[in-house]
One Martini backbone bead per residue (centre of mass of N, CA, C, O) as a GRO file, in nm:
protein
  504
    1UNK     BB    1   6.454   9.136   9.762
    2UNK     BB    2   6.378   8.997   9.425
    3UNK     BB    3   6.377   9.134   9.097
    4UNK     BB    4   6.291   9.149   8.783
    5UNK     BB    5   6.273   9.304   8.464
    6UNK     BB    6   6.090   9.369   8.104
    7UNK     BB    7   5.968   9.607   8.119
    8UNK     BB    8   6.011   9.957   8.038
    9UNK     BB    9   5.872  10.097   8.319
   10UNK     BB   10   6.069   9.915   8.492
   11UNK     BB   11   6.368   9.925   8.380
   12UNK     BB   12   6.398  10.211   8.430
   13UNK     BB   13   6.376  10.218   8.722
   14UNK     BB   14   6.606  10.015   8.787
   15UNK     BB   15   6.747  10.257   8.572
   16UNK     BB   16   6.747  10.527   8.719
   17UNK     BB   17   7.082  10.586   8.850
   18UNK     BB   18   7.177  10.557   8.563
   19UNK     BB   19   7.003  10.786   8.410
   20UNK     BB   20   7.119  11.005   8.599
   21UNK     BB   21   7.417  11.007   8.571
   22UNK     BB   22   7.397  11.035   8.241
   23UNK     BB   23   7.264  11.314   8.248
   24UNK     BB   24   7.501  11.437   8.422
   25UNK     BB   25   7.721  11.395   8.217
   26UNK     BB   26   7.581  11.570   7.993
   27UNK     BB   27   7.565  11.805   8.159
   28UNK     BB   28   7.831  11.882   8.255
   29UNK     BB   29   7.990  11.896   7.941
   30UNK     BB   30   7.846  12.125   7.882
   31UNK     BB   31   7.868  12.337   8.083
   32UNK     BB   32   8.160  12.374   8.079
   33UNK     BB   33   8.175  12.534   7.805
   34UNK     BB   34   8.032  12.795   7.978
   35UNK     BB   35   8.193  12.819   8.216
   36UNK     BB   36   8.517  12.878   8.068
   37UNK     BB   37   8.380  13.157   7.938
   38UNK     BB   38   8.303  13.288   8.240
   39UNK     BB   39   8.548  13.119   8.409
   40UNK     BB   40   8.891  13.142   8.459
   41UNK     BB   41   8.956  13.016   8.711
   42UNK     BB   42   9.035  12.697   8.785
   43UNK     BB   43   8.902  12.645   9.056
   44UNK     BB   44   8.610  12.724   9.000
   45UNK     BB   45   8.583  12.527   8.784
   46UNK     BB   46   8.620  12.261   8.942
   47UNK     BB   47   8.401  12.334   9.156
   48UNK     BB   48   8.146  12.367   8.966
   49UNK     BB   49   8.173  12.073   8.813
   50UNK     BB   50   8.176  11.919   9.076
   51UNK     BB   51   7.886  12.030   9.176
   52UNK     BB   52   7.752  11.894   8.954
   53UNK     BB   53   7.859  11.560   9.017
   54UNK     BB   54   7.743  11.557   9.306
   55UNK     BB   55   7.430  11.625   9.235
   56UNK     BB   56   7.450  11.342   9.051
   57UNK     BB   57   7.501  11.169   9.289
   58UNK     BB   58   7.278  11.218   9.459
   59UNK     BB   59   7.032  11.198   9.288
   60UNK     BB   60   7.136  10.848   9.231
   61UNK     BB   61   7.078  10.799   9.554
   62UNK     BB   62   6.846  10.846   9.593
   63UNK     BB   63   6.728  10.646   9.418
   64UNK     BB   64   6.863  10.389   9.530
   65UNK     BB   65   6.697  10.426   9.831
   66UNK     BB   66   6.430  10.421   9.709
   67UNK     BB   67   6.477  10.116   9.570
   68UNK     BB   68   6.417   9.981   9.849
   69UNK     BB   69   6.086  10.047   9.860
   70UNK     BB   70   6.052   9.924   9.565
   71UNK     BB   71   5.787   9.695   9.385
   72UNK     BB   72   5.846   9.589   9.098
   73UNK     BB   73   5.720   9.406   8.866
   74UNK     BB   74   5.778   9.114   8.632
   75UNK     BB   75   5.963   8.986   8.410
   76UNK     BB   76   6.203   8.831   8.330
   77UNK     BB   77   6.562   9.009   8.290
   78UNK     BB   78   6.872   9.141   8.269
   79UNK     BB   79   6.763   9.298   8.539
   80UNK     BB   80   6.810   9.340   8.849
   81UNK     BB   81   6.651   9.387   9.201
   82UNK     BB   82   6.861   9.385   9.470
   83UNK     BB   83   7.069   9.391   9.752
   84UNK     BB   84   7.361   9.368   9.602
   85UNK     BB   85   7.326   9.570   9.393
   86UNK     BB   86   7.266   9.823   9.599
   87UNK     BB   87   7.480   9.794   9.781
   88UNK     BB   88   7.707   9.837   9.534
   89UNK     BB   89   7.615  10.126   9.485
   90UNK     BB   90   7.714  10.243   9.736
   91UNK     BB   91   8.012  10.243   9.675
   92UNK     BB   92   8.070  10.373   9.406
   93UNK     BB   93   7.950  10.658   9.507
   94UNK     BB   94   8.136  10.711   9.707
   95UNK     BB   95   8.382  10.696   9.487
   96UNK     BB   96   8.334  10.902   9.336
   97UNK     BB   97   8.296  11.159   9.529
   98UNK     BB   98   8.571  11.162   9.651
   99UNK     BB   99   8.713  11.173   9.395
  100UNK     BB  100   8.605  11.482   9.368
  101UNK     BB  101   8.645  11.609   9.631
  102UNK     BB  102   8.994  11.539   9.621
  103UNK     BB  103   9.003  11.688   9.288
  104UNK     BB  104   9.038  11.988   9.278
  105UNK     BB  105   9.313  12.094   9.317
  106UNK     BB  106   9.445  11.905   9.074
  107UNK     BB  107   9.302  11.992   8.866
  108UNK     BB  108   9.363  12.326   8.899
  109UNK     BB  109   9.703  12.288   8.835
  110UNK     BB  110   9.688  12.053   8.585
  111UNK     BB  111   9.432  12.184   8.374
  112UNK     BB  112   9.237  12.030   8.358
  113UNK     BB  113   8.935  11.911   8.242
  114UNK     BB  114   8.654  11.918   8.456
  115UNK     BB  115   8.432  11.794   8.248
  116UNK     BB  116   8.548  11.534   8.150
  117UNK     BB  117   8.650  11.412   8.396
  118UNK     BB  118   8.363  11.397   8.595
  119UNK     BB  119   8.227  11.238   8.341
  120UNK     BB  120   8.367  10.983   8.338
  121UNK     BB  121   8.286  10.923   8.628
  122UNK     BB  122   8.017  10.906   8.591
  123UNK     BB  123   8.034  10.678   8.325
  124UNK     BB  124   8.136  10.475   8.473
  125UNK     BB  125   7.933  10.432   8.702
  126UNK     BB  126   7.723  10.343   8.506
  127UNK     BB  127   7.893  10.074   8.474
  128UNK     BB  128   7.920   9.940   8.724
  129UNK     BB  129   7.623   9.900   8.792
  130UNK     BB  130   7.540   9.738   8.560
  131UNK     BB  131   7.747   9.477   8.673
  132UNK     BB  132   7.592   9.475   8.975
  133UNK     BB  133   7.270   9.413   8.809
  134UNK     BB  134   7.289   9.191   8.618
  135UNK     BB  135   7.254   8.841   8.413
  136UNK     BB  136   7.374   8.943   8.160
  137UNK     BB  137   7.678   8.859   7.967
  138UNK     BB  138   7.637   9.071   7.724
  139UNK     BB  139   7.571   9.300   7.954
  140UNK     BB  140   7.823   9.300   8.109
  141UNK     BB  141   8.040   9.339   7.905
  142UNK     BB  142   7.904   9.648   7.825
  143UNK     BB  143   7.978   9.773   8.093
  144UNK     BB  144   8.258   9.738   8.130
  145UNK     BB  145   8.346   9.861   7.901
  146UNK     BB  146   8.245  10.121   7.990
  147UNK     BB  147   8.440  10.123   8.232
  148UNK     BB  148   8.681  10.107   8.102
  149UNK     BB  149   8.705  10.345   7.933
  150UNK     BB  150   8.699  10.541   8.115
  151UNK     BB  151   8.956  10.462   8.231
  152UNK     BB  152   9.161  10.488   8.024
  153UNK     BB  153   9.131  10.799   8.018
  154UNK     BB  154   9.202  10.872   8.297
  155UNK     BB  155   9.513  10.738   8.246
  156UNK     BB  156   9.510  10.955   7.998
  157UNK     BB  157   9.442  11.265   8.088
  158UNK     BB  158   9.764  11.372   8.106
  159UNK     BB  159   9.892  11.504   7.839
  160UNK     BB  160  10.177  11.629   7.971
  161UNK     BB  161  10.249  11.344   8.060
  162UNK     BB  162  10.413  11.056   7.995
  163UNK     BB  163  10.328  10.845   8.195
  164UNK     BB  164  10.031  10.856   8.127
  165UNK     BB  165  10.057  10.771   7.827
  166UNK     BB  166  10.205  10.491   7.914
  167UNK     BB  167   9.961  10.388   8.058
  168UNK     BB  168   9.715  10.367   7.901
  169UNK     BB  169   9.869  10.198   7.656
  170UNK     BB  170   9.874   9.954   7.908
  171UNK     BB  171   9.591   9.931   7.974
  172UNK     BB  172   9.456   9.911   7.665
  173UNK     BB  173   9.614   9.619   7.586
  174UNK     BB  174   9.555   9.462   7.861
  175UNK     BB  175   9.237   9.511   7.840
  176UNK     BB  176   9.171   9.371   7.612
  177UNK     BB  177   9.281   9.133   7.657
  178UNK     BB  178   9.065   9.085   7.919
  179UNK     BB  179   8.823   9.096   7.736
  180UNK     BB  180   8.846   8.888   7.553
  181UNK     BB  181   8.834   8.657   7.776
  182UNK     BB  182   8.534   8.746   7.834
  183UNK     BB  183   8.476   8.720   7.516
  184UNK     BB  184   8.485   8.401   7.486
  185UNK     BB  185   8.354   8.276   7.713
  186UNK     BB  186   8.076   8.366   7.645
  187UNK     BB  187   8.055   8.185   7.401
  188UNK     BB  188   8.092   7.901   7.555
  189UNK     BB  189   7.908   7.925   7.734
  190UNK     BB  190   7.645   7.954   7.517
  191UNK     BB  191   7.716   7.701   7.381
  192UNK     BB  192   7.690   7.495   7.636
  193UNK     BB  193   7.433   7.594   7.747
  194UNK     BB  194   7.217   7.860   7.539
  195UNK     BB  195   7.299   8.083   7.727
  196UNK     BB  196   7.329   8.406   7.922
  197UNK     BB  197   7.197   8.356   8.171
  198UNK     BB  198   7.248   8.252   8.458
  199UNK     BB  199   7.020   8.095   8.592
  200UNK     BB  200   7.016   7.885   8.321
  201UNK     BB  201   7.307   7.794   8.358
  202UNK     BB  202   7.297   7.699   8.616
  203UNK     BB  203   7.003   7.497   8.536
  204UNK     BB  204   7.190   7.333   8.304
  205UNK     BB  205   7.416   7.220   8.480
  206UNK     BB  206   7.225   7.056   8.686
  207UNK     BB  207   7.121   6.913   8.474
  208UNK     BB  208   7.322   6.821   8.242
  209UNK     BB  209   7.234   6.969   7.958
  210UNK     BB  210   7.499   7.041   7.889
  211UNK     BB  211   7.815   7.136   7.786
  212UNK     BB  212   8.057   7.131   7.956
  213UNK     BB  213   8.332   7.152   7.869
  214UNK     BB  214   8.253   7.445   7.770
  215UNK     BB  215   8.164   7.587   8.057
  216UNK     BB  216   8.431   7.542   8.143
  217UNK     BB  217   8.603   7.691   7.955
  218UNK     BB  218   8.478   7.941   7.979
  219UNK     BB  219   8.473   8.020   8.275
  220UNK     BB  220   8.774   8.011   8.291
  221UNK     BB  221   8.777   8.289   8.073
  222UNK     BB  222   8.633   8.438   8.303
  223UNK     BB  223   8.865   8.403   8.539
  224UNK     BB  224   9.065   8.585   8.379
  225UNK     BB  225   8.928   8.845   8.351
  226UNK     BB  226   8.871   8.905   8.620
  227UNK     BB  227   9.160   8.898   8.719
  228UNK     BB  228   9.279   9.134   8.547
  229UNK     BB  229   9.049   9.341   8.710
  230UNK     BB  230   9.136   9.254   9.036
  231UNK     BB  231   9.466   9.203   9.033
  232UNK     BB  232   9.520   8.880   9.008
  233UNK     BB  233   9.758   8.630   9.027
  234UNK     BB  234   9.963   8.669   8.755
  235UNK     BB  235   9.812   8.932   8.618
  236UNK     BB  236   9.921   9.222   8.761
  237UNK     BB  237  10.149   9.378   8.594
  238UNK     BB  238  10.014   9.630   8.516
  239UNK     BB  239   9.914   9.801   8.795
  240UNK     BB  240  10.153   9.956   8.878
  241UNK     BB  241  10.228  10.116   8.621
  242UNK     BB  242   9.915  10.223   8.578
  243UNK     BB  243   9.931  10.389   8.878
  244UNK     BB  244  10.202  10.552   8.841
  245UNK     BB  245  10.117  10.704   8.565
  246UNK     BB  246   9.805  10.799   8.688
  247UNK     BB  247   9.653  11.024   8.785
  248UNK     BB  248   9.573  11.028   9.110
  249UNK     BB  249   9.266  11.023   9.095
  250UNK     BB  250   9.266  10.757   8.904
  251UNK     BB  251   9.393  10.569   9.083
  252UNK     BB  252   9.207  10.606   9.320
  253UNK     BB  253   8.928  10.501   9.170
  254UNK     BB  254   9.054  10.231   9.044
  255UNK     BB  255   9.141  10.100   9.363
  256UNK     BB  256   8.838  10.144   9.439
  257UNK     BB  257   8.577  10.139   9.205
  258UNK     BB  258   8.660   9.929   9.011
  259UNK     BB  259   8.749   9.673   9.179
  260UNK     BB  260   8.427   9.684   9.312
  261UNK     BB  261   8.310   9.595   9.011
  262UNK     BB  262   8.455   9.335   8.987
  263UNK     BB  263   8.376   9.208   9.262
  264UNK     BB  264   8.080   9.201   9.177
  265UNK     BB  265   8.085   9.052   8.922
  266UNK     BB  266   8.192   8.786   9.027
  267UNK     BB  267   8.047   8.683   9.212
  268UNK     BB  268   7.763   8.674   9.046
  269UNK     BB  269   7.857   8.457   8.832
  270UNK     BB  270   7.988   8.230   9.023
  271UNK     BB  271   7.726   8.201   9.222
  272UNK     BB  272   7.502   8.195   9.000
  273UNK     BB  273   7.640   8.017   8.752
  274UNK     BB  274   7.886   7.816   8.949
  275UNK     BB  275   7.843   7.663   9.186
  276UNK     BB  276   7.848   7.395   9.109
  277UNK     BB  277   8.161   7.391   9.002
  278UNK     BB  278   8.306   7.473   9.276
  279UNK     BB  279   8.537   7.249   9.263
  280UNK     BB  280   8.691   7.367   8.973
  281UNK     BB  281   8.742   7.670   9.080
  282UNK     BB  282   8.874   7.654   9.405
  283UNK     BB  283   9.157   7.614   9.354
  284UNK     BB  284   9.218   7.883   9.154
  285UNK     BB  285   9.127   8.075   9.401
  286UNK     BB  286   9.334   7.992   9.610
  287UNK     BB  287   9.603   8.053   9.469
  288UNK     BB  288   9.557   8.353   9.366
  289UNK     BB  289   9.505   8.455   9.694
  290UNK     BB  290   9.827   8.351   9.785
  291UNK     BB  291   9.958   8.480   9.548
  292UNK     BB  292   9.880   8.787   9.617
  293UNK     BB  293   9.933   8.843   9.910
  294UNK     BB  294  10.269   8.750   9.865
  295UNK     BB  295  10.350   8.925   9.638
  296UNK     BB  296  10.251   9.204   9.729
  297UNK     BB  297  10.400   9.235   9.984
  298UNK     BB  298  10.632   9.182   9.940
  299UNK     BB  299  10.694   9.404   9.709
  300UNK     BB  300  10.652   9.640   9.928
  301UNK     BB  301  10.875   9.661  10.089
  302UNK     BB  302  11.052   9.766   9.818
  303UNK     BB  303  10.915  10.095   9.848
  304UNK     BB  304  10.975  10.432   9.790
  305UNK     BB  305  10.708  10.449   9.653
  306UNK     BB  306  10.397  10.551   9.764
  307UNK     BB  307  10.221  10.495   9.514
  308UNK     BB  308  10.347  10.220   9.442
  309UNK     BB  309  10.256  10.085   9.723
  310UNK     BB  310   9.959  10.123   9.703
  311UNK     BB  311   9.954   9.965   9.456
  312UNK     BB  312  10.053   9.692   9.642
  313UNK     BB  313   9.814   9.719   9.824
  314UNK     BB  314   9.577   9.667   9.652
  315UNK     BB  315   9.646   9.368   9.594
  316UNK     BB  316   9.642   9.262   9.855
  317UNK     BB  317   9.333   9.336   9.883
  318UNK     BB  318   9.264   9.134   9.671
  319UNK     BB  319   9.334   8.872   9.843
  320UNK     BB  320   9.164   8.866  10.031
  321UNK     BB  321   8.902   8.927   9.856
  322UNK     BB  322   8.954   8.599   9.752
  323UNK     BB  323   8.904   8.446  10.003
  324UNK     BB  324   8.592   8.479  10.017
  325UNK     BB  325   8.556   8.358   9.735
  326UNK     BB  326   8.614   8.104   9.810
  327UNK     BB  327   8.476   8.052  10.053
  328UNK     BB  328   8.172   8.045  10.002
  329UNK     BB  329   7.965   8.217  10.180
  330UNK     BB  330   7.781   8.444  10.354
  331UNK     BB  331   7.974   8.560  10.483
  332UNK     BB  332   8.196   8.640  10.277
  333UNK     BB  333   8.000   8.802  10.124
  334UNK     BB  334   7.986   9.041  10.303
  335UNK     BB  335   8.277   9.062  10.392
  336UNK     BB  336   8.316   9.204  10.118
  337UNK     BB  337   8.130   9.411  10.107
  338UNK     BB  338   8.206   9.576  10.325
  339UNK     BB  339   8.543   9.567  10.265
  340UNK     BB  340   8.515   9.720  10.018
  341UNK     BB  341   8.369  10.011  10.151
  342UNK     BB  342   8.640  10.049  10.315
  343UNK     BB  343   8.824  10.052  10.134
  344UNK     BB  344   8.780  10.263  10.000
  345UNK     BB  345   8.778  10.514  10.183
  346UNK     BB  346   9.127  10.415  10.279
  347UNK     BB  347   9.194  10.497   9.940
  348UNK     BB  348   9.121  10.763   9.927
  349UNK     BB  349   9.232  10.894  10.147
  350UNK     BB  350   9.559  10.826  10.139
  351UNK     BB  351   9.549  10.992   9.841
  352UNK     BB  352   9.475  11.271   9.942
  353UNK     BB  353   9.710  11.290  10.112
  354UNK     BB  354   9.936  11.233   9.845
  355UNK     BB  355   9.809  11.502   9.675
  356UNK     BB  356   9.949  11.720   9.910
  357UNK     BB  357  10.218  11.644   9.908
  358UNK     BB  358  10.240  11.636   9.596
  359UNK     BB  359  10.077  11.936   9.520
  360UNK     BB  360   9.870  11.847   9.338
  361UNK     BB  361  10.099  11.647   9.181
  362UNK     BB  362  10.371  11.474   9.006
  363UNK     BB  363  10.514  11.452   9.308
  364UNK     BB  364  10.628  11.351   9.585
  365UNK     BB  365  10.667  11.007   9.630
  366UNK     BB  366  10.839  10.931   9.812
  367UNK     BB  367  10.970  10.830  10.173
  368UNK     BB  368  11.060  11.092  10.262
  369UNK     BB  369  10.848  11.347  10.186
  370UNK     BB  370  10.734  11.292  10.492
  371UNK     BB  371  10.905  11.424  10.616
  372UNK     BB  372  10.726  11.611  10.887
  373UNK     BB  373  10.434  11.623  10.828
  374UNK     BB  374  10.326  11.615  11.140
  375UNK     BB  375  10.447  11.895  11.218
  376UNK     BB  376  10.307  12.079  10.970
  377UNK     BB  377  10.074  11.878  10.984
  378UNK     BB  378   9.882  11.710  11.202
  379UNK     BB  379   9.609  11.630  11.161
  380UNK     BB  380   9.686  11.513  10.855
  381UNK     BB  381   9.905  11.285  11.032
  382UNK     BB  382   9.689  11.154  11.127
  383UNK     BB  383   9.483  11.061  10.919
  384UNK     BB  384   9.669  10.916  10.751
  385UNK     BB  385   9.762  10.710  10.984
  386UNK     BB  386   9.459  10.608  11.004
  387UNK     BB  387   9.491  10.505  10.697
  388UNK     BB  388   9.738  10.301  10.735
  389UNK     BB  389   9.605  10.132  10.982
  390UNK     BB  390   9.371  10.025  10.825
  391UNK     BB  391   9.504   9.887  10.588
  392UNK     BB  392   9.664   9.681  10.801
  393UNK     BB  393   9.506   9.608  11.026
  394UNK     BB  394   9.400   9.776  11.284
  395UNK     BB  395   9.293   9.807  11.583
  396UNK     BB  396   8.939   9.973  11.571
  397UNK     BB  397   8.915   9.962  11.250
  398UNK     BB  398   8.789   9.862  10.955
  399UNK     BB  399   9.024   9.701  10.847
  400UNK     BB  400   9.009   9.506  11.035
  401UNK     BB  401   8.722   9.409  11.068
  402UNK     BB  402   8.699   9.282  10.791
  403UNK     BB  403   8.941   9.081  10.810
  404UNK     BB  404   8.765   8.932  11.049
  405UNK     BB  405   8.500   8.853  10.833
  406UNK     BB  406   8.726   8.709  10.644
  407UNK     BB  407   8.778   8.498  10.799
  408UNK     BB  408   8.527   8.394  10.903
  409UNK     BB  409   8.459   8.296  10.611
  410UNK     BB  410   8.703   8.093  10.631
  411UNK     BB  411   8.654   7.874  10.872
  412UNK     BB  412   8.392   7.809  10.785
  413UNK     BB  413   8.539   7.632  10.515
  414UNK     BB  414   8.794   7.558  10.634
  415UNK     BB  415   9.063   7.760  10.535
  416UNK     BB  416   9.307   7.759  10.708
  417UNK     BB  417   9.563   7.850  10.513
  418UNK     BB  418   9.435   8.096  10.402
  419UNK     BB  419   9.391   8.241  10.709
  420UNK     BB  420   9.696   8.250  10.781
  421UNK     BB  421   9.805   8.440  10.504
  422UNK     BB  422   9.651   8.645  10.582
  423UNK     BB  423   9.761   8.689  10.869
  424UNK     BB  424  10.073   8.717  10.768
  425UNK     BB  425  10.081   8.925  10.571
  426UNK     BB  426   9.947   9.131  10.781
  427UNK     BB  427  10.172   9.184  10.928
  428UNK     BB  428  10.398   9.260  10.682
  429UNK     BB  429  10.251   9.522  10.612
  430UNK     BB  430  10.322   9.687  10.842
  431UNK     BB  431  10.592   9.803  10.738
  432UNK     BB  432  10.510   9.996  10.542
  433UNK     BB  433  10.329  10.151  10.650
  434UNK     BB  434  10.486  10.244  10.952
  435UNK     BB  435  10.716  10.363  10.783
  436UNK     BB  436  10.577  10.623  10.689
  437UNK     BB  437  10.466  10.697  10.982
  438UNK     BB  438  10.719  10.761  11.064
  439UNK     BB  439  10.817  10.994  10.867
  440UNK     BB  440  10.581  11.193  10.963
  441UNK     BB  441  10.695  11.138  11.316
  442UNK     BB  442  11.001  11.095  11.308
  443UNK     BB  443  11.117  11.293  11.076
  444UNK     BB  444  11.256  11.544  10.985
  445UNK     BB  445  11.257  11.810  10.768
  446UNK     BB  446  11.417  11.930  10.535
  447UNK     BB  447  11.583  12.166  10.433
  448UNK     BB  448  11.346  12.370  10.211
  449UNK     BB  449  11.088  12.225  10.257
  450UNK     BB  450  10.754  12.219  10.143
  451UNK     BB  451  10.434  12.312  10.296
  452UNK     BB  452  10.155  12.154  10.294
  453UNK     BB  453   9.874  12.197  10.138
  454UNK     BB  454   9.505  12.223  10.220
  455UNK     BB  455   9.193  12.256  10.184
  456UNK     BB  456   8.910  12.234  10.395
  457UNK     BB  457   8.750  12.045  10.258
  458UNK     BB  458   8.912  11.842  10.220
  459UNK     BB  459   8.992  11.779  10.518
  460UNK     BB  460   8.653  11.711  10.558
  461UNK     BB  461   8.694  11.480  10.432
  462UNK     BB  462   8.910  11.321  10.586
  463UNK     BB  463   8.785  11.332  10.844
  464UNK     BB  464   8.494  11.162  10.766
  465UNK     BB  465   8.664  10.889  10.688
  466UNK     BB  466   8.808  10.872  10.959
  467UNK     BB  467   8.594  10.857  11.119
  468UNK     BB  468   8.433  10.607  11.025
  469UNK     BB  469   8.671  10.383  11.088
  470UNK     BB  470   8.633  10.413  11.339
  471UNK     BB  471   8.344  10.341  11.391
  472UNK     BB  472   8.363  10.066  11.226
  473UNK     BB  473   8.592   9.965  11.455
  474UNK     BB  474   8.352   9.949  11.681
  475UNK     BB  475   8.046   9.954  11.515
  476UNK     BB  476   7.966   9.740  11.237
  477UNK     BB  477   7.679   9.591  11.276
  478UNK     BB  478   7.557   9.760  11.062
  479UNK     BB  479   7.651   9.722  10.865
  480UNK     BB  480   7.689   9.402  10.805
  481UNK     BB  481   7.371   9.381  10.786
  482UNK     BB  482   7.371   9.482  10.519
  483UNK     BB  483   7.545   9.281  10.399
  484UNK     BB  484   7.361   9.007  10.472
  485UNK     BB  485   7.131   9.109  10.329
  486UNK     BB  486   7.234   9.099  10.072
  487UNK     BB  487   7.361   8.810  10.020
  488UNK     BB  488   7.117   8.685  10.099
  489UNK     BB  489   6.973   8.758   9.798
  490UNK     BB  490   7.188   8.618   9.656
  491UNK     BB  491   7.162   8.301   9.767
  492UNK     BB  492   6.856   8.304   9.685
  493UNK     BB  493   6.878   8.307   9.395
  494UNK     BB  494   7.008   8.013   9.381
  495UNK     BB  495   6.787   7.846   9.541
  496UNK     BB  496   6.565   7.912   9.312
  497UNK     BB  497   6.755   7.774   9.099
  498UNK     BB  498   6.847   7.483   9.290
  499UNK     BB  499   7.072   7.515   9.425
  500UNK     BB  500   7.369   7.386   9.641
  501UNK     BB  501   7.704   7.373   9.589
  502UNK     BB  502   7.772   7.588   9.826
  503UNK     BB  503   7.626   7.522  10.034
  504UNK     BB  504   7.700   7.473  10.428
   0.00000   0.00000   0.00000
């Protein structure tokens, strides 16, 4: 199923699980202001105000399932509904969901606004969806935008902190930074080719008929751009910085529903509209993906902060996700989807308990501070290690099998060099994620050390989250089948649009 729509009643329907999720953000934050003078105590307030905001997550997912079975008719328009676009909101609800319900304790704790909080989540969300579902670039920058700004506030929202706000005024200045050179390519691209359409752009770059020149550099400043926002080097060195020093559940959503919007919107502009261009891209994204995965690897060995470790854990799963990238055929293409879904699962589970260790606050972020957390929690000892097993791609879990999947269409186009970085960086990073799960059940707790605790919701989502990683690791083809049917309706876009050059 693959369909446009320029009808504003056939608009509307595609744009259903946005216009949910944005009345649930109005909801929200009026509602706050009702709660807070309701409800005193801060931990109500937050479970209350989170409960309406899972309520509108659920609800733009009922829409989003609904979009399966629905085909309205239309002229082509800004707004695509396919299985590509549909399949990545389903990741996103997903991040943010996770998100909101592992920092109840901590919005509670940190005195936090908790309807300014999830109303933000919930409206970066709405830029998502619509970055993975656009095929116009001037309303993809107005999305990212959208969600660009929502993030910037939820990395500088813990306003007693000081290190938050210099997180945020590093996003914000490093991100406006990346956001110019996205929208200068936009211009150059409009410029070169006349339209700003992906499929236009792609059937006139295939017939010749625009200023190649100008396309190139467009293009260009639009992979720097896209570089910028999913923290692939050289580009990457924000991202440590404001990873650690954005309150914790904002850096959780940010590692994982933010870089997937990034890497769902990278894919469809590269795949759609300069697929022709491929020998003149692929160059340049197999040296970020194999630059990224050594440089961020390495240095995280060197890391006794797990929080700023996870930060360049993260980096180093961009580097993965950019083997996909480049290797650009179906398989690939699905294999980012997976594995997308799982990274998101096994880093948000992670942070939640990164965020029990640091007593939902913004301390005991060490790797001595999780000595003993396996004898005094064991449960929460087990769920961790299974989130550092999968992060490292360990067999089993989802993230072995994603890594799986993502060799496997660096093969089909025949990246053996590539598929080797993967495979030796895999390595390589076990070595700090099992340094921590050593800490967790091989050393004794110090004298006087506070014991974790963790309200039994959270527990239950992370046992769920943890249940997910397992049954993905053993049983994946059920996901991956979803996979491969959204990439299929990515690639037979371009097959429509006349396209051949990515085809293998």
């Amino acid at each position: 199923m693959t369909l446009q729509l320029a009808s504003s009643a056939n608009l509307a329907l595609v744009l259903l699980p946005e216009i949910v999720l944005s009345v649930a953000a109005m909801v929200v934050l009026l509602a706050s202001v009702r709660i807070q003078k309701a409800e005193a105590d801060a931990t109500d307030r937050a479970r209350s105000l989170g409960g309406l905001a899972l309520a509108g997550l659920l609800a733009a997912a009922v829409a989003n399932g609904w979009l399966h079975w629905v085909s309205p008719e239309g002229e082509p328009g800004m707004i695509t509904l396919d299985a590509f676009g549909l399949f990545a909101n389903w990741v996103f609800l997903l991040g943010a969901a996770l998100t909101i319900l592992v920092s109840f304790p901590y919005v509670a704790r940190q005195g936090l606004q908790p309807g300014e909080f999830y109303a933000l989540i919930l409206l970066a969300t709405v830029g998502m969806m619509i970055m993975a579902g656009t095929t116009n670039l001037i309303l993809l920058f107005l999305a990212l935008e959208t969600m660009s700004i929502a993030a910037y506030v939820l990395t500088a929202f813990h306003r007693g902190e000081r290190k938050s706000a210099e997180a945020g005024i590093k996003y914000f200045i490093l991100g406006a930074f990346s956001s110019a050179f996205l929208l200068y390519g936009i211009a150059l691209v409009w410029g070169g080719a006349g339209t700003v359409d992906l499929r236009e752009i792609a059937a006139t770059v295939e017939a010749g008929a625009g200023f190649n020149g100008l396309v190139l550099a467009g293009m260009g400043l639009l992979g720097v751009g896209f570089a910028f926002k999913v923290g692939a080097a050289p580009f990457h060195m924000w991202t440590p910085d404001v990873y650690e020093g954005a309150p914790s559940p904002s850096t959780a959503f940010m590692a994982a529903a933010v870089k997937a919007a990034s890497f769902a919107a990278f894919l469809r502009v590269f795949t759609e509209a300069f697929s022709s261009l491929y020998e003149s891209w692929y160059p340049v994204v197999w040296w970020m993906a194999a630059l990224t995965m050594v440089v961020a690897n390495l240095i995280a060995l060197t890391q006794s902060n797990v929080k700023r470790m996870l930060a360049y854990s993260s980096l180093a799963h961009g580097g993965y996700l950019l083997v996909g990238v480049a290797s650009a055929n179906e398989i690939a293409t699905a294999s980012i989807l997976f594995y997308l879904l799982v990274y998101t699962i096994m880093t948000l589970g992670a942070f939640g308990v990164l965020m029990i260790v640091s007593e939902h606050g913004e301390s005991r972020f060490q790797v001595e501070d999780y000595a003993g957390f396996g004898a005094s929690q064991p449960l929460l000892g087990v769920l961790f290690t299974i989130f550092l097993l999968s992060l490292a791609g360990f067999p089993g879990t989802g993230g072995f099998m994603g890594k799986i999947f993502l060799l496997q269409g660096a093969a089909e186009s025949h990246l053996w060099t590539l598929a080797v970085i993967l495979a030796l960086t895999t390595v390589v990073s076990y070595y700090y994620y099992l340094r921590v799960a050593w800490y967790v059940w091989m050393r004794p707790a110090p004298a006087g050390a506070l014991a974790a605790w963790a309200p039994v919701s959270v527990t239950a989502v992370l046992m769920g989250c943890a249940g997910v990683l397992i049954f993905l690791g053993i049983f994946p083809s059920g996901l991956l089948n979803g996979a491969l049917t959204a990439a299929h309706g990515l690639w037979l876009r371009g097959l429509d649009a006349g396209l051949s050059g990515l085809v293998r």
